[in-house]
C-alpha positions, 0 to 999 in steps of 0.5 A: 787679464790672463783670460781676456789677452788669450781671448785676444791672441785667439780672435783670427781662429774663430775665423779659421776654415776646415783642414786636413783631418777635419774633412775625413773626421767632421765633413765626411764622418757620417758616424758624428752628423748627428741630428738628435740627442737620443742615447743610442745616436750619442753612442754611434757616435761617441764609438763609431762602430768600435772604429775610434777609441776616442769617444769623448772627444768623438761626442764633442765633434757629434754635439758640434755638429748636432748644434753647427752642422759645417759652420767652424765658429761652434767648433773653435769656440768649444777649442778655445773653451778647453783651451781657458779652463787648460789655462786656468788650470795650469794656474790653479796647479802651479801655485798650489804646487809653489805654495807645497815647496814653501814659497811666501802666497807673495810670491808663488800666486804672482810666479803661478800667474804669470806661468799660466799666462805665458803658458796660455800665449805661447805660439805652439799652442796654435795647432793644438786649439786651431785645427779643430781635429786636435782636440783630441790632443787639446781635450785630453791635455785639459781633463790631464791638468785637471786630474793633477790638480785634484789629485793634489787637493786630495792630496793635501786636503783633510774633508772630502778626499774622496770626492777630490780623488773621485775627480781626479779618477773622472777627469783622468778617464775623461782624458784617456776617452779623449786620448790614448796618449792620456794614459801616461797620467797615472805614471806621471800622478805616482811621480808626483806624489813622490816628488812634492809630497813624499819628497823622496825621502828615505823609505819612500820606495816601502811606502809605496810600493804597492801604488808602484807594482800596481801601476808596473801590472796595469802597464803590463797588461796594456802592453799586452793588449797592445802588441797582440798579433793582429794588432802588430800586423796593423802597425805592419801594414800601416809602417808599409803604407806610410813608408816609414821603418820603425827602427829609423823612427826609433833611432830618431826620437831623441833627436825629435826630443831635443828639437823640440826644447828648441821650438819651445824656447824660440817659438818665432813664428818662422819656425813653426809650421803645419807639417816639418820636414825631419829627416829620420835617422838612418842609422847611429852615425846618419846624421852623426847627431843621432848618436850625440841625441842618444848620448845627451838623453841618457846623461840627462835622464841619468842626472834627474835620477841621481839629483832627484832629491837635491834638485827636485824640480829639474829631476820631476820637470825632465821626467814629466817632459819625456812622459808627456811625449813618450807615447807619440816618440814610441816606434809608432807609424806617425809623423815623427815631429807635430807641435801639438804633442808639447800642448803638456809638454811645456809645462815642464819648463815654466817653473825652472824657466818662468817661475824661478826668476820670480821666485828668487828675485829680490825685487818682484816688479822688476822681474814680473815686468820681464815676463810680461814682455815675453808674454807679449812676444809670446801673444804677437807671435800666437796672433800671427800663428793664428791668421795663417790658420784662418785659411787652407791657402794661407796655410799651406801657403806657409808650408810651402814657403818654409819647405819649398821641396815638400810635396804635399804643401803644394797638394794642400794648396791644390786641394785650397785652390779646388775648393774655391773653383780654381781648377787650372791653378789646383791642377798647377800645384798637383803637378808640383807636387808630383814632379817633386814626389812621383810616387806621391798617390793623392796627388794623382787622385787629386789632379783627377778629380779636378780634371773630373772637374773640368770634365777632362774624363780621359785625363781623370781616369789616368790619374785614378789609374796612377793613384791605384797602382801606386796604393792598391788599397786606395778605394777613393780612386776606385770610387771615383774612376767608377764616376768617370766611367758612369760619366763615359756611360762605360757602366760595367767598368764602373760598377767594377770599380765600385764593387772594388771599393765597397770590398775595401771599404764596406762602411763606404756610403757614397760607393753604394749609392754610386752603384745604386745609380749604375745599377738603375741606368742598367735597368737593375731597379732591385739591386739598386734599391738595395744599395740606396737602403744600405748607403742611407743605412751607413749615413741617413743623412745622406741627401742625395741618397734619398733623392736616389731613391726616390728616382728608383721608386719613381722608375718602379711604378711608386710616385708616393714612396718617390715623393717621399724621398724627394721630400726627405733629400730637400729637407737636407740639401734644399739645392738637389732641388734643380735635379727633381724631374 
């Protein structure tokens, strides 16, 4: 049953398009448009060239991609998969865990059910499984519960503690390969142990003392690794160019922590959003709530310590809440708030919240009965969240009416409206958006592309020209002014501009073959060559550089090497068929 509602409440997502940091990540990510299995293309694309340190959920997009190519159904499906063994294992934990605290197989299998399947329906999940790009949260979050689970099993088991621990160890590599914000699990796995099974009891910090300082020096030395210089200057320049301060993102993270306990009790789906707007804090008294969230932490963290051995539960629920979250509330040049952090997170309220009426219920039908209306309000309210994941208008469209003075709302539904050919109204949205943000640089890039579009030339090199002052380092507008000029037959600033971009962006496929096609409308049939050889290099799926090329062949006096390229480029793209001479 569990299975089969989630099944249900999941339907809509299958028919969900692409979304924000898909494009870069799936469409546009020649590293994962894999077509072959051999070991060094797997490589490729698990690693990216060292530019990703997600490689395993990196692989998954490659494999989707080798077996989909651009059809999202393949992606959701692997999404929803990991989503239900995720479910699955949320179930299978809990009652191994109600089952260590003593309670009757009567009432712990019903109780660890019933959590599983209010876990599995609860409405925030949606962006974690529905935008395809989050697996890398969603993954990760699987292969974590996975890891808990056997390292319980190893835990109480007798035979086979090894393969049990080994499985632990594989699923918690698994996760971290998928995630970096895994790398809270061995914390949270010692945390465990002694919680339900060392119980805390005296001589508890002997026992393990070694697990402990073992753990203090891996974290260390990761922190060491983190904060080297050329790392700090990363995140310097990435706090510039997000314009976010990171004492204010410190400053804000209680307050980000308790706003999210409210969105995990009252999930409506009014409330939840692609995007938030969360002020950040400014300083203690700015909002005066910031100190008041600093205060309520310390005293709740301060009593799960004290009660840690009278009230077990609560003390090991608000220390996996907080480390579950802890990566991503660290002074970090990220959003401040996003749903799919609580994917774990909420596991930290179904036993004290779900589970303990069951528990403790003198009648169990009764209370099973009032969980299993809340779960239909959870799979409603999870439905509706996932129609308005089906589309970019629908999406952005929600954004929008929730935040009507976020900027990039009514950008997004540009950028939905442009892809469907509706360039009058796109160009309408990105107005909007700049008269709410003027320094807001991708709306100026993207009201140039659909005057690009248009053919409007003058008016899209203005725009290009406005995203490049607001972020000199925006190699997309360099890229695509440099069209607007070949367009103008104005072929020395293009090439500029393209030089520009490749300085920027040296793993820039589409910029070199830009180039190449300057470079051939001047005559320099070598040099553009060149860059049809290094654009098919960096992605050799690249239709459109092999058609290029082949028109430098063509050009060179070489109609078999032409041909040969034209047959490659059709191969790919059978539309670049209307462009053959």
């Amino acid at each position: 049953m569990l299975l089969a509602f989630a099944t249900l409440i999941y339907l809509p997502s299958f028919q969900g398009s692409f979304h924000l940091d898909d494009l870069s990540s799936i469409v546009k990510n020649p590293y994962v448009h894999i077509t072959d299995l051999k070991p060094e293309t797997l490589f490729r694309a698990a690693f990216q060239d060292g530019l990703q340190n997600r490689p395993l959920s990196n692989l998954s997009l490659g494999l989707n991609f080798y077996f989909n190519r651009t059809s999202t159904f393949g992606y959701h499906l692997a999404n929803f998969a990991f989503f239900l063994l995720t479910s699955l294992a949320v179930w299978l934990l809990l009652e191994r865990l109600l089952l260590r605290l003593g309670y009757a197989p009567g009432r712990s299998a019903p109780a660890a059910w019933l959590c599983g399947l209010l876990w599995a329906s609860h409405p925030l999940h949606t962006q974690a499984v529905s935008y395809i790009v989050q697996r890398h949260a969603s993954f990760a979050g699987a292969f974590m519960v996975w890891s808990v689970y056997f390292y319980h099993l190893g835990l109480e088991a007798k035979r086979r503690r090894f393969l049990l621990f080994g499985l632990c160890g594989a699923c918690g590599i698994s996760a971290v390969l998928c995630k970096e914000t895994a790398v809270v699990l061995p914390g949270l796995l010692l945390l465990y142990k002694l919680y339900f099974f060392d119980e805390l009891k005296p001589g508890w910090l002997r026992r393990n003392a070694i697990w402990i300082i073992g753990l203090a020096v891996l974290y260390a030395l990761g922190a060491a690794a983190f904060l080297r210089p050329e790392m700090l200057e990363h995140l310097r320049r990435e706090f510039a160019g997000k314009n976010i301060d990171p004492w204010e993102k410190f400053l804000s993270a209680p307050r980000s922590l308790f706003w999210y306990l409210y969105l995990i009790l009252f999930p409506f789906p009014q409330f939840l959003s692609l995007v938030h707007e969360f002020p950040l804090s400014t300083g203690w008294l700015h909002p005066p709530s910031t100190l008041l969230s600093w205060l309520a932490l310390l005293l709740v963290v301060s009593a799960a310590l004290v009660g840690a051995r009278r009230f077990r539960i609560f003390s090991f629920a608000v220390l996996w809440y907080l480390g579950t979250l802890a990566v991503e509330a660290m002074p970090l040049p990220i959003e401040i708030v996003n749903e799919h952090r609580l994917y774990l997170a909420l596991l930290s309220l179904l036993v004290p919240f779900c589970a303990w009426p069951l528990l403790k219920a003198k009648r169990l039908m009764p209370a099973l009965a009032w969980g299993l209306v809340i779960a239909l309000f959870f799979g409603f309210f999870t439905f509706t969240r996932n129609r308005v994941w089906v589309s970019e208008i629908s999406l952005w469209g929600d954004v929008a009416r929730k935040f009507p003075g976020y900027a990039q709302a009514y950008n997004g539904l540009g950028l939905a409206y442009a892809a469907k050919g509706q360039l009058d109204l796109a160009i309408r949205h990105y107005s909007r958006a700049i008269d709410l943000d003027p320094k807001f640089e991708y709306a100026f890039y993207d009201r140039g592309l659909a005057y690009k579009s248009k053919g409007q030339l003058d008016l899209a090199i203005r725009d290009y020209s406005k995203a490049i002052e607001i972020n000199p380092r925006a190699f997309d507008a360099y890229n695509n002014r440099g069209n607007a000029y070949q367009a103008l037959g104005r072929l020395d600033l293009a090439i500029q501009d393209y030089n520009q971009t490749i300085e920027l962006k040296p793993d820039y496929a589409f910029a070199y073959n830009n180039r190449a096609n300057a470079l051939q409308a001047k005559g320099q049939l070598d040099l553009a060559l060149q860059d049809c050889n290094k654009a098919l290099e960096l992605d050799p799926e690249y239709a459109l550089a092999y058609f290029n090329r082949g028109m430098v062949w063509k050009a060179k006096g070489r109609p078999e090497l032409a041909q040969k390229d034209f047959d490659k480029a059709l191969a790919l793209n059978p539309g670049l068929a209307k462009l053959l001479p």
